[in-house]
C-alpha positions in Angstrom: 0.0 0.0 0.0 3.3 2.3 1.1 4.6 1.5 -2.7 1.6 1.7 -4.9 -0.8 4.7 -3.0 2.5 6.3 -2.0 3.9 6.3 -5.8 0.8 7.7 -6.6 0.7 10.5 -4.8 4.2 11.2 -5.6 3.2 11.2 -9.4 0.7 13.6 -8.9 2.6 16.7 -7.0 5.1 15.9 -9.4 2.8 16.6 -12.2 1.1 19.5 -10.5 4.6 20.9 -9.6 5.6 20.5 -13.8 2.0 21.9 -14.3 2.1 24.7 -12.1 5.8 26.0 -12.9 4.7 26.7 -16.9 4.5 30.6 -18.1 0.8 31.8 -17.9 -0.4 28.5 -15.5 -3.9 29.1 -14.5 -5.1 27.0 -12.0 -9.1 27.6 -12.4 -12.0 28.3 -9.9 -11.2 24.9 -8.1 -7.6 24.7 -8.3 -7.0 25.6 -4.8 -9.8 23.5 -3.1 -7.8 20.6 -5.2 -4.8 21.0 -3.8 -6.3 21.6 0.3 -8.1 18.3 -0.9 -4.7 16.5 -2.1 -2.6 17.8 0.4 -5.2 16.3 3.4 -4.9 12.9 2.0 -1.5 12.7 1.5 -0.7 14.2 5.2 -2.8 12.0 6.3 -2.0 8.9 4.2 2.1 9.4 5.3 0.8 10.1 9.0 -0.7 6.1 8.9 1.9 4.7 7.0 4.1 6.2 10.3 2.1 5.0 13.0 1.1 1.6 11.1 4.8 1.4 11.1 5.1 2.3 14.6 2.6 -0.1 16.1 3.7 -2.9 13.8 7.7 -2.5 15.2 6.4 -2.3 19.0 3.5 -5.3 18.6 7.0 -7.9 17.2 8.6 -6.6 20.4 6.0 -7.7 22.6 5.0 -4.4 23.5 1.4 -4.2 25.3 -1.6 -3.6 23.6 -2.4 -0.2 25.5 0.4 1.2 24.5 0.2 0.4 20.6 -3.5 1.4 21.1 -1.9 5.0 22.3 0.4 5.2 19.4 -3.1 4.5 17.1 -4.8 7.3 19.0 -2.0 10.0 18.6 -1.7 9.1 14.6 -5.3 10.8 14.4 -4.4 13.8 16.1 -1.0 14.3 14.3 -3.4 15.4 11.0 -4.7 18.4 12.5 -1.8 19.5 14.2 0.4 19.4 11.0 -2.2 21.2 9.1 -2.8 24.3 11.7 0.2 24.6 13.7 2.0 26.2 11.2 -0.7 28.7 11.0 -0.9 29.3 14.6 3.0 29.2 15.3 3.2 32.1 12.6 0.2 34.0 14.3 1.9 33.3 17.4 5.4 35.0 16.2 3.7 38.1 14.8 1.5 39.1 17.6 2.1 42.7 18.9 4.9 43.4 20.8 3.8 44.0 24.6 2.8 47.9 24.8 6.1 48.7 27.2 8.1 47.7 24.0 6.2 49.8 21.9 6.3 52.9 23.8 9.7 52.8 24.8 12.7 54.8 23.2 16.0 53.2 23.0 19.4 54.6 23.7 21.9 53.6 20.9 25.2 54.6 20.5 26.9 54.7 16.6 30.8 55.0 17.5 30.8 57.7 20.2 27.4 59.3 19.3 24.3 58.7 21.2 21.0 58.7 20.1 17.6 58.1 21.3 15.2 55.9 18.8 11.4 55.8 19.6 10.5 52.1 18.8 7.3 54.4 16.9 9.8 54.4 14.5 11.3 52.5 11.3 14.6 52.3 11.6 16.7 48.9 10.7 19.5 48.3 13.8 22.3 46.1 13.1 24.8 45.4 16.2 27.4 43.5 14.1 29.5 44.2 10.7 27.9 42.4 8.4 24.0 42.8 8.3 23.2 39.0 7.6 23.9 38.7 11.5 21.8 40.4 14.7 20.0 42.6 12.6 16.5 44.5 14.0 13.6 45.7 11.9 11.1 47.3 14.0 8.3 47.7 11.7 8.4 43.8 12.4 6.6 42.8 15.6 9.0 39.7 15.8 11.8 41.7 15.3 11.1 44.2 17.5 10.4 42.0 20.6 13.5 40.5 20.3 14.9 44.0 20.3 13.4 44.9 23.8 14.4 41.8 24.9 18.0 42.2 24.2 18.1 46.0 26.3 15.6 45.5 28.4 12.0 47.4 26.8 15.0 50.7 26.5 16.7 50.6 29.9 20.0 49.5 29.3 22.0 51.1 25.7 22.8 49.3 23.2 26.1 49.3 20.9 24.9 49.6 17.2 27.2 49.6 13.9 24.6 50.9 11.8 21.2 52.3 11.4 19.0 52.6 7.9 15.8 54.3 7.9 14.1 53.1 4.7 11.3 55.0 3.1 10.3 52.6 0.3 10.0 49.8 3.0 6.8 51.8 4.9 4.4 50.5 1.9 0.6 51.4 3.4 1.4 50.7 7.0 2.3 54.4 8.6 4.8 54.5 11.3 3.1 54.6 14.3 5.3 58.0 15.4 2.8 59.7 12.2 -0.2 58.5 14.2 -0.3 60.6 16.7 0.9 64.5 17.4 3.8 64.8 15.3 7.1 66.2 16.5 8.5 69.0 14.7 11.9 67.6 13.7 9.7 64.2 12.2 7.2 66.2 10.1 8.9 65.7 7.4 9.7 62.2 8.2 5.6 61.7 8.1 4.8 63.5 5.0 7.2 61.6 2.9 6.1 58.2 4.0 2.4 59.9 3.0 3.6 61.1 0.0 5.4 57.5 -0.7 2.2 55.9 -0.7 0.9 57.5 -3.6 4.8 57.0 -5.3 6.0 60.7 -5.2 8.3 59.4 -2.5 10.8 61.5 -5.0 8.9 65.2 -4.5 9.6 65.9 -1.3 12.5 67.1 0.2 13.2 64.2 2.4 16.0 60.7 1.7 14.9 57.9 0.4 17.3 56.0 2.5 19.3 57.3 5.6 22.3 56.0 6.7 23.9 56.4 10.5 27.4 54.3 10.9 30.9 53.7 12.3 32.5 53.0 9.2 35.7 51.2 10.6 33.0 48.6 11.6 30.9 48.3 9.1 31.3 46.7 5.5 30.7 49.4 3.5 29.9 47.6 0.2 26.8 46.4 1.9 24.8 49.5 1.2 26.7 51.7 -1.4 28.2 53.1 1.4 31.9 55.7 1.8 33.8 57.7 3.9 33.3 60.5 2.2 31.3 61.3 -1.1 33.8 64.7 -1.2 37.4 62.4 -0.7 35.9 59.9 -3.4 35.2 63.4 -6.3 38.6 64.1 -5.8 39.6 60.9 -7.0 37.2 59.9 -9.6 37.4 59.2 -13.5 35.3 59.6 -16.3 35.3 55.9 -16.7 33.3 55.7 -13.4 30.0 56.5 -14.7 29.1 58.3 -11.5 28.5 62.1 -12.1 29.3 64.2 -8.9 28.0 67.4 -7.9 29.1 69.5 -5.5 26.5 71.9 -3.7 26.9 75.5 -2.7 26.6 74.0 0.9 28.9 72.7 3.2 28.3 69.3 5.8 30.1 69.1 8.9 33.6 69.8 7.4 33.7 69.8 3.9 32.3 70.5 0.4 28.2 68.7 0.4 29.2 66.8 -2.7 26.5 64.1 -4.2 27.6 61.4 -6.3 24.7 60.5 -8.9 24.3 57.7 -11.9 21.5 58.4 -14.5 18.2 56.2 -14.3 15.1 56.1 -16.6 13.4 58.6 -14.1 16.4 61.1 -13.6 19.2 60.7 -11.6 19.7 58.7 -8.2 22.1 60.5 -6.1 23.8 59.6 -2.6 26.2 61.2 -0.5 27.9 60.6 3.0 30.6 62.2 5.1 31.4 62.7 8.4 28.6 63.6 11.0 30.3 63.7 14.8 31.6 61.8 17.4 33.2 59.1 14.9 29.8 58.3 13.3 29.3 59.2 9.5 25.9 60.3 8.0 24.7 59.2 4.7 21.3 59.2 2.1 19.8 58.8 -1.0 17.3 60.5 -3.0 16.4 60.4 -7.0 16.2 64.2 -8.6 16.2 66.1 -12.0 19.4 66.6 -13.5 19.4 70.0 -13.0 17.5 70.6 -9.3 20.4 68.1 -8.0 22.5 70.6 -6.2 19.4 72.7 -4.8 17.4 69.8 -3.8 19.8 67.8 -2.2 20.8 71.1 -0.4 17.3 70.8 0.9 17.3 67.1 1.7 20.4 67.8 3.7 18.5 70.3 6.0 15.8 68.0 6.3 18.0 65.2 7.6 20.2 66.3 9.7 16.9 68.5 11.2 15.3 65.0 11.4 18.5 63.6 13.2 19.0 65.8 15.9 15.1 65.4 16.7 16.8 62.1 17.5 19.9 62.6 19.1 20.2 61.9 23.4 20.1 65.2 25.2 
């Protein structure tokens, strides 16, 4: 029965597998009560093929009849519990985090400069080099449990290497720091992410993409990222493909310069440099060829205005 029902059922996901992988595969009204149906019988065919196997192996060792009657009796419940407790484990992991968590703010240091994060806030945290490894997202209820877990719902600091606050990432769900009175230095913070929900994410004055980091530990190739956008103009060649632009204003210590390649909808443009304490500031934005320098003198406003909103005091 193993052999020739088994075989069966193999032939047929196999086929529906073929079936299903083909250019312009439409499944039809029923296709999806079809496979719930199929993939019933064939948990629960392999679940009796287990347990038969099971009983069969204790009843030659002289096992006693209660407990290959128990074995029986579990088999029926191992159908159910294979088809919904993958639903509830995942329902389980994304439940809110607890309301402590997601009302706390949380101090994090970038090299030697502190900063104060609502959770109410989007930001990506990653505490080693590389950002395959002990990264945060706390738009992510998962995620951000972890993260008050790991400092305590805010009360004890926590040594970052990097921070990226993405824009494109909010989709429809608003950050939960726009739900309520806004702070000044985040109003332009909310009206991008409102604006990015329609796609003119690129008309506002505010990054696309925000960057906070301790560059000696960090892996810069990760995100595009540089010392200094100003250090690398000085350097560049034609063959480079990158256009840079230096503005009329000045970051921290040098030149704002913004290195930009050409897309379909105008140019996408990033800078970074130094911002203080050891930790280096950088962003993105997309812009008209020639409203580069002006607009990205605007941006810069906007973010470092945005920034010290969020710096400790």
């Amino acid at each position: 029965m193993t052999c020739i029902f088994g075989g069966l059922l193999a032939a047929l996901w196999m086929q529906h597998w073929i079936v299903s992988s083909r250019l312009g595969y439409n499944e039809g009204p029923g296709g999806g009560i079809g496979v719930a149906f199929w993939a019933v019988v064939t948990t629960g065919f392999a679940t009796g093929v287990l347990v038969r196997g099971f009983t069969l192996l204790f009843a030659a060792y002289g096992l006693r009849l209660r407990y290959v009657l128990a074995i029986g009796l579990a088999g029926f419940a191992m159908v159910p519990a294979i088809l919904f407790i993958p639903s509830w484990w995942h329902d389980w992991k994304m439940r809110p985090a607890p309301e402590a968590c997601r009302n706390t703010t949380f101090r994090v240091t970038i090299a030697d400069a502190a900063f104060s994060f609502p959770a109410k806030t989007f930001l990506n945290i990653y505490l080693d080099r590389s950002s395959s490894a002990r990264a945060y997202y706390l738009e992510h209820s998962a995620s951000l449990r972890e993260f008050c877990a790991l400092n305590d719902d805010g009360a004890r600091p926590v040594k970052a290497k990097r921070i990226w606050l993405q824009l494109r990432n909010f989709g429809l769900v608003p950050p939960p720091l726009c739900t309520g009175p806004v702070p000044d230095w985040a109003e332009s913070y909310c009206a991008a992410h409102a604006a990015a929900k329609h796609g003119g994410d690129d008309k506002l004055d505010f990054p696309l993409d925000i960057y906070l980091f301790a560059p000696d530990e960090v892996i810069l190739g990760e995100f595009g990222g540089t010392r200094s956008t100003y250090q690398d103009s000085l350097k560049a060649t034609p063959q480079s493909g990158d256009v840079y632009i230096t503005s009329d204003a000045v970051s921290r210590t040098e030149p704002l310069t913004f290195r930009c390649r050409s897309i379909t909808t105008g140019y996408w443009c990033s800078t970074f440099y130094p911002w203080h304490d050891g930790a280096h500031l950088g962003y993105t934005f997309q812009s008209a060829r020639e409203e580069i320098a002006s607009r990205g003198s605007r941006i810069d406003t906007e973010t470092r205005k945005f920034l010290v909103g969020l710096e400790a005091h």
